[in-house]
mmCIF file of the N, C-alpha and C atoms, coordinates in Angstrom:
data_MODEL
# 
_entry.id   MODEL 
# 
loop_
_atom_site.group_PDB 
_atom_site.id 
_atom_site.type_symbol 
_atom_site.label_atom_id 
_atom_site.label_alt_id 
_atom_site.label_comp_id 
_atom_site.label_asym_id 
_atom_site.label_entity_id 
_atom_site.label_seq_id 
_atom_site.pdbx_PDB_ins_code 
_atom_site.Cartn_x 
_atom_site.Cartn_y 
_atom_site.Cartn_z 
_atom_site.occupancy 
_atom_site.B_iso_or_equiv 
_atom_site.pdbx_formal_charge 
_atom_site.auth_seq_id 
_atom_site.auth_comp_id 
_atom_site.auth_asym_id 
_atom_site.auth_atom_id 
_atom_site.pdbx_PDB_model_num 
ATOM 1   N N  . UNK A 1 1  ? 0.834   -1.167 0.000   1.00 0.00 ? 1  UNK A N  1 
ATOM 2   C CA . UNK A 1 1  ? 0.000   0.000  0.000   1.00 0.00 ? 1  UNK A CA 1 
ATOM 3   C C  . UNK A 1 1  ? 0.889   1.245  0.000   1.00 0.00 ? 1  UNK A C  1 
ATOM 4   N N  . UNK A 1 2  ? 0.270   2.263  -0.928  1.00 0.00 ? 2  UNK A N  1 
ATOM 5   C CA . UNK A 1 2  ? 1.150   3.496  -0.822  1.00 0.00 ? 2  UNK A CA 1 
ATOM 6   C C  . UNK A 1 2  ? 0.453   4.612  0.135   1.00 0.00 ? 2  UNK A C  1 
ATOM 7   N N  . UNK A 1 3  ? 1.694   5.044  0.794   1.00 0.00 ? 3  UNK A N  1 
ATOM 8   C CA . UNK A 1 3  ? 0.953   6.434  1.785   1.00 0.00 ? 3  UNK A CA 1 
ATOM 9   C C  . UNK A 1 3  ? 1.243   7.429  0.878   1.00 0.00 ? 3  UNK A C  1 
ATOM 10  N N  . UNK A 1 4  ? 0.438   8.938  1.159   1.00 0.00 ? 4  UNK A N  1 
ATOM 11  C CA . UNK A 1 4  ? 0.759   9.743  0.748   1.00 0.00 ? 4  UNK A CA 1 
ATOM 12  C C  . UNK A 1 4  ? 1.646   10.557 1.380   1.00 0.00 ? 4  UNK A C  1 
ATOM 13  N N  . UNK A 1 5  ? 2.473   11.440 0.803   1.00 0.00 ? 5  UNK A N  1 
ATOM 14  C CA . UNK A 1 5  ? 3.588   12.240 1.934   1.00 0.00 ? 5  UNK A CA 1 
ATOM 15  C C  . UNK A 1 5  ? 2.747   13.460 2.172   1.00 0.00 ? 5  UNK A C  1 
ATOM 16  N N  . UNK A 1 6  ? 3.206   13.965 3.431   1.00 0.00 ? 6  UNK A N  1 
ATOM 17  C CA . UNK A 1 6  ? 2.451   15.092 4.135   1.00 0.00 ? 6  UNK A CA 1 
ATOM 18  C C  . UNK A 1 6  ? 2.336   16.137 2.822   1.00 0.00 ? 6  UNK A C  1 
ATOM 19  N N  . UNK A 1 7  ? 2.129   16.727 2.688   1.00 0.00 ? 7  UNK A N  1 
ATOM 20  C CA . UNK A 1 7  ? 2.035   18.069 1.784   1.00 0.00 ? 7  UNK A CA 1 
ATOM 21  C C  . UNK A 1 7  ? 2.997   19.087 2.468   1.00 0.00 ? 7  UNK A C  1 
ATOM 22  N N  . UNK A 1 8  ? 3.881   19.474 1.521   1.00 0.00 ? 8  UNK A N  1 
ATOM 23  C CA . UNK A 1 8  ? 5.033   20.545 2.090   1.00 0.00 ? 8  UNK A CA 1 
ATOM 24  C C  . UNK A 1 8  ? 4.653   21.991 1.863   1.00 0.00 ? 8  UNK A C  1 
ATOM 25  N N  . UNK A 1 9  ? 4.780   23.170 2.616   1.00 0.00 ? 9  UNK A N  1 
ATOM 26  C CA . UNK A 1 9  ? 4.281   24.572 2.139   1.00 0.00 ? 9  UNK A CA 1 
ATOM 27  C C  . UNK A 1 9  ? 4.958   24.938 1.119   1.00 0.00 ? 9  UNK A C  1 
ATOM 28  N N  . UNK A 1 10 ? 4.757   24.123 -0.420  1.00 0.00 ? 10 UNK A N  1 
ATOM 29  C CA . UNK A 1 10 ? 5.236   24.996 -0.995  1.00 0.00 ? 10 UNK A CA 1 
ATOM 30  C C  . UNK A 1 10 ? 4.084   25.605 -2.006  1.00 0.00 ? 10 UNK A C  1 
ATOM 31  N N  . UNK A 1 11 ? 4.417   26.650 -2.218  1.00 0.00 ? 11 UNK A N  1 
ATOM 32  C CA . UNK A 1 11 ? 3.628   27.484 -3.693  1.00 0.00 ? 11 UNK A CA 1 
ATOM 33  C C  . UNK A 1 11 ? 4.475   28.295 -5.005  1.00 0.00 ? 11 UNK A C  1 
ATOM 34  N N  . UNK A 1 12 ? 3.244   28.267 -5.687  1.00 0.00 ? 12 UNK A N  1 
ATOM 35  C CA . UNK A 1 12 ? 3.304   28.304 -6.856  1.00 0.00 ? 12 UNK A CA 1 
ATOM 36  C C  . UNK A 1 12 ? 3.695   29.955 -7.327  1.00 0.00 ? 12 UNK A C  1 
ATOM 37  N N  . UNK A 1 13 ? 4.456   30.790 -7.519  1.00 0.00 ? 13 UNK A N  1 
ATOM 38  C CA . UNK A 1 13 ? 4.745   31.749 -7.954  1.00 0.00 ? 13 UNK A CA 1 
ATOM 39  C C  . UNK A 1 13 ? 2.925   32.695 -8.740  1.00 0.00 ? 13 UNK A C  1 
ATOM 40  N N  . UNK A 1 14 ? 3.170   33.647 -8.749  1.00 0.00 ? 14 UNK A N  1 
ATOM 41  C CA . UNK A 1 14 ? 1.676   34.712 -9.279  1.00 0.00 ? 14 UNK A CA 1 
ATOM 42  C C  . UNK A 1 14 ? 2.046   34.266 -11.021 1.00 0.00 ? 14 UNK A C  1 
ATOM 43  N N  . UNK A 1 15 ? 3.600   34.332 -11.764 1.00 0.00 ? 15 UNK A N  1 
ATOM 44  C CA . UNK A 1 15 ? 3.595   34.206 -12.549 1.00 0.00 ? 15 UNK A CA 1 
ATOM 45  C C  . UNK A 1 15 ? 3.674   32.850 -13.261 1.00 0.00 ? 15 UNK A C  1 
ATOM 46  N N  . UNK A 1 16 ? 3.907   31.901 -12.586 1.00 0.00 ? 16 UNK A N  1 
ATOM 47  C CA . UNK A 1 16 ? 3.542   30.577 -13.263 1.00 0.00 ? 16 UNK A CA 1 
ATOM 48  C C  . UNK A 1 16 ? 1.994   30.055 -13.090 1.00 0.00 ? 16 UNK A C  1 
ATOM 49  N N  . UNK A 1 17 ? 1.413   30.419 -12.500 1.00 0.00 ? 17 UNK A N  1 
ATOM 50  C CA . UNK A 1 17 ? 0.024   30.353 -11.653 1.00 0.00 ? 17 UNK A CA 1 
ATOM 51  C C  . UNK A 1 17 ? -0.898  30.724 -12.904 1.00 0.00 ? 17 UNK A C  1 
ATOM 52  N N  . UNK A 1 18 ? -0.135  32.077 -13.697 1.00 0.00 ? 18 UNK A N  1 
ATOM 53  C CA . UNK A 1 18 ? -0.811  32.678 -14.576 1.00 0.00 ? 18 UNK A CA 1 
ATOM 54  C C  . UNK A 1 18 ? -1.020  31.824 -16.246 1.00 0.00 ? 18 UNK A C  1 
ATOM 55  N N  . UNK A 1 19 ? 0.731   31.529 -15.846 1.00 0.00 ? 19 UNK A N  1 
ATOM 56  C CA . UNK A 1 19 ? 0.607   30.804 -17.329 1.00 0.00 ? 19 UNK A CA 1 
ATOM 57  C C  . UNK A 1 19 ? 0.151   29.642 -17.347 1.00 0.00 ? 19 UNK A C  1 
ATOM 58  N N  . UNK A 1 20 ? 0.109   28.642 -16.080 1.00 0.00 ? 20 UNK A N  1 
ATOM 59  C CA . UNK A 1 20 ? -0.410  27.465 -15.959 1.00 0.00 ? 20 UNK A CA 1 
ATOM 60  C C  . UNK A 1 20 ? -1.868  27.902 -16.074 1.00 0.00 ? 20 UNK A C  1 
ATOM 61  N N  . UNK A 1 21 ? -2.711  28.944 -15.908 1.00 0.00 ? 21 UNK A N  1 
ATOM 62  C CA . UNK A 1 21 ? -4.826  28.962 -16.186 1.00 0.00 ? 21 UNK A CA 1 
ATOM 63  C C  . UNK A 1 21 ? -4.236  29.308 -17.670 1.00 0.00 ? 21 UNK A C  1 
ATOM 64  N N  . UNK A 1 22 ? -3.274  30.068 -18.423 1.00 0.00 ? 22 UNK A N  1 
ATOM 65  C CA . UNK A 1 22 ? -3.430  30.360 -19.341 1.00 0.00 ? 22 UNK A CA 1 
ATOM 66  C C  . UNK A 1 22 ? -3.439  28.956 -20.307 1.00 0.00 ? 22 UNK A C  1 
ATOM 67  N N  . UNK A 1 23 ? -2.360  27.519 -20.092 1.00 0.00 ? 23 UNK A N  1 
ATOM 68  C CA . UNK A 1 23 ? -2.309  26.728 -20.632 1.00 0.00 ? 23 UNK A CA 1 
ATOM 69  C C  . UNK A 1 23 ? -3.585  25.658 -20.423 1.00 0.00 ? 23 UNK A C  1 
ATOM 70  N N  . UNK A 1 24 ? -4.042  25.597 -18.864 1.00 0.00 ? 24 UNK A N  1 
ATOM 71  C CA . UNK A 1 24 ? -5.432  24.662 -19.113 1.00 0.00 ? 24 UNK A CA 1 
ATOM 72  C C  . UNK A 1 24 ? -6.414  25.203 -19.929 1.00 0.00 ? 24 UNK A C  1 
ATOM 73  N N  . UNK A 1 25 ? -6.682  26.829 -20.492 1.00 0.00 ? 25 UNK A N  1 
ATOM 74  C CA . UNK A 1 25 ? -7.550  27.365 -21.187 1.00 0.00 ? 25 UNK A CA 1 
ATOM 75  C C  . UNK A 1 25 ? -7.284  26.713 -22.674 1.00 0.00 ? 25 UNK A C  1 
ATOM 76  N N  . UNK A 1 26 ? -6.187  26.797 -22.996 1.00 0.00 ? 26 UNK A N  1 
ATOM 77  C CA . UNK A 1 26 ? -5.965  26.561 -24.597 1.00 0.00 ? 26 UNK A CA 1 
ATOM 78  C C  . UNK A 1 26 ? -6.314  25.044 -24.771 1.00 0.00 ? 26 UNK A C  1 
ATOM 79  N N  . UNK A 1 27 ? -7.598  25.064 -26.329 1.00 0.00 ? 27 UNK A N  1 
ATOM 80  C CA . UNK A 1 27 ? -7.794  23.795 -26.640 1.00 0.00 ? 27 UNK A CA 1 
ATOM 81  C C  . UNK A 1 27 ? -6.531  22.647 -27.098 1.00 0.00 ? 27 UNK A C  1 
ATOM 82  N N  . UNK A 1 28 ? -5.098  23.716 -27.225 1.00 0.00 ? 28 UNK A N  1 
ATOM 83  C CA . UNK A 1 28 ? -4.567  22.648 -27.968 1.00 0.00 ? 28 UNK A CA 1 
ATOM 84  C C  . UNK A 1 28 ? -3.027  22.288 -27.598 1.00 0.00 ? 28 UNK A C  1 
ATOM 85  N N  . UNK A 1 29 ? -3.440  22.476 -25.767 1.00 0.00 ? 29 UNK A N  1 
ATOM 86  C CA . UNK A 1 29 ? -2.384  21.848 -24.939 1.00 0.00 ? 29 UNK A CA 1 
ATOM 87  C C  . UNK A 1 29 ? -2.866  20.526 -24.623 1.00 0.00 ? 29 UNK A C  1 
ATOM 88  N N  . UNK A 1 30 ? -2.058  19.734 -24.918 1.00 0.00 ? 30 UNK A N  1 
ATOM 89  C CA . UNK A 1 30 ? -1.885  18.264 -24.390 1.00 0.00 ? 30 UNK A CA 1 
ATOM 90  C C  . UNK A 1 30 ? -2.062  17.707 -22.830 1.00 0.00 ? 30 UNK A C  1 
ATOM 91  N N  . UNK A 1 31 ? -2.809  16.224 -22.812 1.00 0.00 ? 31 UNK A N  1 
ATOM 92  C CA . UNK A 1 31 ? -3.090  16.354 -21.632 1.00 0.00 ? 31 UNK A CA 1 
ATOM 93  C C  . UNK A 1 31 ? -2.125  16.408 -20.682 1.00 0.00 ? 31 UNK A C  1 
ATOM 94  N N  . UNK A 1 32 ? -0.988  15.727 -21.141 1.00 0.00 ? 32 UNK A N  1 
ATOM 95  C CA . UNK A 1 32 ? 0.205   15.830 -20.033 1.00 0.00 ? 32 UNK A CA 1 
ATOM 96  C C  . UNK A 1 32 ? 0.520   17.236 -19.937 1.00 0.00 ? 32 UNK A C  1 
ATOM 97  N N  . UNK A 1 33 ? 0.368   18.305 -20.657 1.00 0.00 ? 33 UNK A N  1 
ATOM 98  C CA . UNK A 1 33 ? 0.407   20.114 -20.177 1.00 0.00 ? 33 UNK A CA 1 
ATOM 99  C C  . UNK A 1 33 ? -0.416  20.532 -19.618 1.00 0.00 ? 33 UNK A C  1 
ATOM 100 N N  . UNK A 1 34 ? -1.305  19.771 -19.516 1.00 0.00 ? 34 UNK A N  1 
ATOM 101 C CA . UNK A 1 34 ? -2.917  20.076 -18.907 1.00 0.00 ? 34 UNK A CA 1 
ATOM 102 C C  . UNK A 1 34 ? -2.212  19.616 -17.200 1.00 0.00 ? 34 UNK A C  1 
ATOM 103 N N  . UNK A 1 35 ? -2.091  18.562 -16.661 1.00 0.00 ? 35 UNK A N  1 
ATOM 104 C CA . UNK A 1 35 ? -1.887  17.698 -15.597 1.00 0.00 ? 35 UNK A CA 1 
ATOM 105 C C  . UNK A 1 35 ? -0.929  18.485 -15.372 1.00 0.00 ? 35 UNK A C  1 
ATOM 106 N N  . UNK A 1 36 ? 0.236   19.150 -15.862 1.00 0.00 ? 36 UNK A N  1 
ATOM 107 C CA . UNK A 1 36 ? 1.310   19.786 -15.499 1.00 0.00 ? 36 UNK A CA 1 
ATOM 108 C C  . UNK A 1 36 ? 1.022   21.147 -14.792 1.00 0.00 ? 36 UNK A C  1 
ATOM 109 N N  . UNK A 1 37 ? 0.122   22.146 -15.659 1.00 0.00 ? 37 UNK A N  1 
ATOM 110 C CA . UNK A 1 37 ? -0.132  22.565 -15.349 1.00 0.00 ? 37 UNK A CA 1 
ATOM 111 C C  . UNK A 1 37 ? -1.066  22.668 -13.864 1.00 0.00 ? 37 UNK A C  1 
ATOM 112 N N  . UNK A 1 38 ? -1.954  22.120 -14.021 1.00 0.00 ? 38 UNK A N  1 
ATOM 113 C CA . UNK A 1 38 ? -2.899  21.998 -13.042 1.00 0.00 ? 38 UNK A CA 1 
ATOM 114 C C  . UNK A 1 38 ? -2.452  21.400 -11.402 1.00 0.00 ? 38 UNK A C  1 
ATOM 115 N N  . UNK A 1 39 ? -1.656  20.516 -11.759 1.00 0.00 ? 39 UNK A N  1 
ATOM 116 C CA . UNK A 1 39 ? -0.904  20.488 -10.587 1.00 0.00 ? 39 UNK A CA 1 
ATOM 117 C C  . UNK A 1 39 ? 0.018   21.816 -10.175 1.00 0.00 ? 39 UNK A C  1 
ATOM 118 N N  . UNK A 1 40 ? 0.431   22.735 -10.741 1.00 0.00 ? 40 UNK A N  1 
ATOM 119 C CA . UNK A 1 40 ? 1.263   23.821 -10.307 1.00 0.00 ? 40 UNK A CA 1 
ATOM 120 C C  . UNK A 1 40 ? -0.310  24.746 -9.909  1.00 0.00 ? 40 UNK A C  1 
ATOM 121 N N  . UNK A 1 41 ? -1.303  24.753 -10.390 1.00 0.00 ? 41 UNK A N  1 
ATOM 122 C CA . UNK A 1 41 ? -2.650  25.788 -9.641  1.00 0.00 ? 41 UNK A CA 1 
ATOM 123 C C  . UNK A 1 41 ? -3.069  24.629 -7.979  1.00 0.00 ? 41 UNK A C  1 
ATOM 124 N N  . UNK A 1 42 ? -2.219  23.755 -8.045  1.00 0.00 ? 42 UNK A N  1 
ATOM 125 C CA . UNK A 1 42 ? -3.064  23.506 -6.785  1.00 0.00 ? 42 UNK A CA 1 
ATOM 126 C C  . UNK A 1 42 ? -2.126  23.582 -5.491  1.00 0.00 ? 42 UNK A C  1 
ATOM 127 N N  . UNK A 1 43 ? -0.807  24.262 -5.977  1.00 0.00 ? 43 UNK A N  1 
ATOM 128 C CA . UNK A 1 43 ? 0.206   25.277 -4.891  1.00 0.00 ? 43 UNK A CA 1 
ATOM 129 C C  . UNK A 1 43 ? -0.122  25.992 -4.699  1.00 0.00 ? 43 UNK A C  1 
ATOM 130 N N  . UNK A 1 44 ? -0.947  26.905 -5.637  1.00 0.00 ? 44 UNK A N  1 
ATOM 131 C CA . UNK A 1 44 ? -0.658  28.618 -5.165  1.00 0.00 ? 44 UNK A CA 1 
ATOM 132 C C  . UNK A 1 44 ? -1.878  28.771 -3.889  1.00 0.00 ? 44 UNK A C  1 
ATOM 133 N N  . UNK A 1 45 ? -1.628  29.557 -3.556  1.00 0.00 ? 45 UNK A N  1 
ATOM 134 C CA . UNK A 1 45 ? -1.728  30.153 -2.260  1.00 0.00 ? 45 UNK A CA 1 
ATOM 135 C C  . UNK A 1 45 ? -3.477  30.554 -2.113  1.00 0.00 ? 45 UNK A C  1 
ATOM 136 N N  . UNK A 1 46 ? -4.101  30.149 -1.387  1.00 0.00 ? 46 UNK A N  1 
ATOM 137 C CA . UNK A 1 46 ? -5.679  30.304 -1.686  1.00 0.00 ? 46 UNK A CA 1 
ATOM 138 C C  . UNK A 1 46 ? -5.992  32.056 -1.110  1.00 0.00 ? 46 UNK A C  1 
ATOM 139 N N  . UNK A 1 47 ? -6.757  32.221 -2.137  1.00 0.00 ? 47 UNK A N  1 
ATOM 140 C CA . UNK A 1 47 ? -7.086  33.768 -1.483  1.00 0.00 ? 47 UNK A CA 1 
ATOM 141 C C  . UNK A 1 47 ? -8.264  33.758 -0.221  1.00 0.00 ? 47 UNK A C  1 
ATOM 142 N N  . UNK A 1 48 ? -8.150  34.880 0.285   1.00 0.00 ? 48 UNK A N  1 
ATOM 143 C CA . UNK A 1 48 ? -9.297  34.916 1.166   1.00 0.00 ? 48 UNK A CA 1 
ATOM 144 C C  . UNK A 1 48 ? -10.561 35.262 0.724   1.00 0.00 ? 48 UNK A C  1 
ATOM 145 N N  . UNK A 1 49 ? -11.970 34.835 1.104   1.00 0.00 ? 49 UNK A N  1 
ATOM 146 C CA . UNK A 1 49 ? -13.070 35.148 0.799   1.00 0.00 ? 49 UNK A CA 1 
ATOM 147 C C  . UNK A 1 49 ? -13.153 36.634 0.856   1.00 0.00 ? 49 UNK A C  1 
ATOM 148 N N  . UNK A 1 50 ? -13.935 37.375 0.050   1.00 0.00 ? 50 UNK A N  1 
ATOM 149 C CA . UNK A 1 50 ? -14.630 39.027 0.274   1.00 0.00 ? 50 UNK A CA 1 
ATOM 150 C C  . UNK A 1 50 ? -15.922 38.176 1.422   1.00 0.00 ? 50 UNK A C  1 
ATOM 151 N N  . UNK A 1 51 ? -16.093 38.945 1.730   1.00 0.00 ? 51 UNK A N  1 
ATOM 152 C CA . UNK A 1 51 ? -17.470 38.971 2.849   1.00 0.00 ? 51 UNK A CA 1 
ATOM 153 C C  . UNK A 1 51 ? -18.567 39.943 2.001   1.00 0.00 ? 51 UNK A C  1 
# 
């Protein structure tokens, strides 16, 4: 059986964050750029709610 490892604080830079939504948007990135990407949006740093 595999464990998962703790999750380390790391994040994702404002500017890779950007180009990684910019690459899941485009129809004609591949899924492995897709997965690449998308794993680098699930570092960045969560904003806080507006109230």
């Amino acid at each position: 059986m595999v464990t998962a490892k703790k999750p380390v604080n790391e994040q994702t830079s404002k500017r890779v964050a950007t180009d990684a939504s910019k690459l899941l948007r485009d129809p004609k990135s591949s899924a492995a750029v897709k997965r690449v990407a998308g794993s680098a949006l699930t570092q960045t740093a969560n904003k806080p709610k507006k109230k």
